[in-house]
C-alpha positions as a Markdown table, in Angstrom:
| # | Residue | x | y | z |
|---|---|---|---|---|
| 1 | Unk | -8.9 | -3.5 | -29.4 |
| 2 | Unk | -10.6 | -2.2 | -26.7 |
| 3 | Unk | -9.7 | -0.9 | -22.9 |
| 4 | Unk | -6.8 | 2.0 | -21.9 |
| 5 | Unk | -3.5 | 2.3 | -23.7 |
| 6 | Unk | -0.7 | 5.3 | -22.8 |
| 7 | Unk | 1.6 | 7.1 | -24.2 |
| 8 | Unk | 5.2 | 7.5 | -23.4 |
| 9 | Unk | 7.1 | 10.5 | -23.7 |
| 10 | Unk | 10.5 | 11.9 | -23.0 |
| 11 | Unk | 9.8 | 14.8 | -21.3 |
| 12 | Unk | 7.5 | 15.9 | -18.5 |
| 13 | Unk | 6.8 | 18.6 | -20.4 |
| 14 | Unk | 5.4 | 16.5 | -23.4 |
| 15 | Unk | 3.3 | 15.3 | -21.7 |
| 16 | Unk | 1.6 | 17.9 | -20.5 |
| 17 | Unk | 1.5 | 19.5 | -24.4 |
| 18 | Unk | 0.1 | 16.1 | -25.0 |
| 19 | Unk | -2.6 | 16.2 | -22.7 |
| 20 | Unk | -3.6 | 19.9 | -23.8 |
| 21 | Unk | -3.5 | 19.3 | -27.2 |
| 22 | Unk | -6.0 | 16.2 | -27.1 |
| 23 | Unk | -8.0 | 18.4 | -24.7 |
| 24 | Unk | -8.1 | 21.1 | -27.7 |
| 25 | Unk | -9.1 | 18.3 | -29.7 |
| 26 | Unk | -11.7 | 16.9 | -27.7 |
| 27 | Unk | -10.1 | 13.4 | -27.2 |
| 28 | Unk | -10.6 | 11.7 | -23.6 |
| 29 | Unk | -7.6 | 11.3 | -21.7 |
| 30 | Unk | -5.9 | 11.7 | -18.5 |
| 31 | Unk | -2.4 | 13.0 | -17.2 |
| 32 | Unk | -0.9 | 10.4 | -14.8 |
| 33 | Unk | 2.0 | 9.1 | -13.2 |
| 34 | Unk | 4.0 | 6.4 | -15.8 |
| 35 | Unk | 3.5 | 2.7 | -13.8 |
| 36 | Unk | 6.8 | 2.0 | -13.7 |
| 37 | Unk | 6.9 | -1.5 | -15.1 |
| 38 | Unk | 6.7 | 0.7 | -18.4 |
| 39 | Unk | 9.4 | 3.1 | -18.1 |
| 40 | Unk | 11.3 | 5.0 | -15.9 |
| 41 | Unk | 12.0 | 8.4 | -17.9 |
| 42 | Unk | 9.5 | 10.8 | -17.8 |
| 43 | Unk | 7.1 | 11.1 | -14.7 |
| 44 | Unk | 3.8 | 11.4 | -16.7 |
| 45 | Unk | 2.5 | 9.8 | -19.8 |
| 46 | Unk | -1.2 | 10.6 | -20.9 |
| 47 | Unk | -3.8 | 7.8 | -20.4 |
| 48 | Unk | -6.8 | 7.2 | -23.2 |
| 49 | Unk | -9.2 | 4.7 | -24.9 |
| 50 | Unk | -7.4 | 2.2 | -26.9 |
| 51 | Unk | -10.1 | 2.9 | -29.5 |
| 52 | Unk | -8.4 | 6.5 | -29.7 |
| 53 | Unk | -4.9 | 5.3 | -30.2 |
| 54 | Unk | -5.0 | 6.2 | -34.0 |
| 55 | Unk | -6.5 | 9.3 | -33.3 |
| 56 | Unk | -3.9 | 9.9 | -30.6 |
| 57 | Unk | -1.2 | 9.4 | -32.9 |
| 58 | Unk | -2.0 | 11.4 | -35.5 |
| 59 | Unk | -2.4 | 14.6 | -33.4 |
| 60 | Unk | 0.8 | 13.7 | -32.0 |
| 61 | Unk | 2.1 | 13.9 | -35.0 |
| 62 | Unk | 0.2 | 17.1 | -36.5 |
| 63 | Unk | 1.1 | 19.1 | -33.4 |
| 64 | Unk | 4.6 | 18.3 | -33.8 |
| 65 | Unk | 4.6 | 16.6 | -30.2 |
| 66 | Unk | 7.4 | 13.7 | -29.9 |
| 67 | Unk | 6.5 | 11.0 | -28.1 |
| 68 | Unk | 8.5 | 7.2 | -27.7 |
| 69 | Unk | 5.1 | 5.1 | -27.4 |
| 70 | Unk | 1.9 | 3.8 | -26.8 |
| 71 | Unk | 1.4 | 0.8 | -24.9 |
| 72 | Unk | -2.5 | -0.8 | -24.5 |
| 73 | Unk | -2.1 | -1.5 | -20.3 |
């Protein structure tokens, strides 16, 4: 798989734990606005290399950070 995926949160403020947490870890990413043909819930989701997404995950997941998603876009 190659090109961007996102993941989908909750919470605003998910998001931005998200997006701190992969900047800790040195994973490329962005904050942005969720397009909304995805989801209407949370304002943000964090945008990355599909490539990552495994790596994504499992920080997600060490750092306790709850998320509802990825989608490759």
């Amino acid at each position: 798989m190659s090109g961007e995926s996102v993941i989908l949160f909750h919470s605003s403020n998910y998001a931005m734990w998200a997006a701190d947490a992969l900047k800790k870890a040195k994973i490329g990413h962005k904050l942005v606005p969720v397009p909304r043909e995805l989801s209407s819930d949370c304002g943000y989701c964090v945008r990355f290399d599909t490539l990552s997404a495994g790596q994504v995950s499992a920080l997600m997941e060490k750092e306790n950070i709850e998320f509802d998603r990825i989608e490759q876009i």
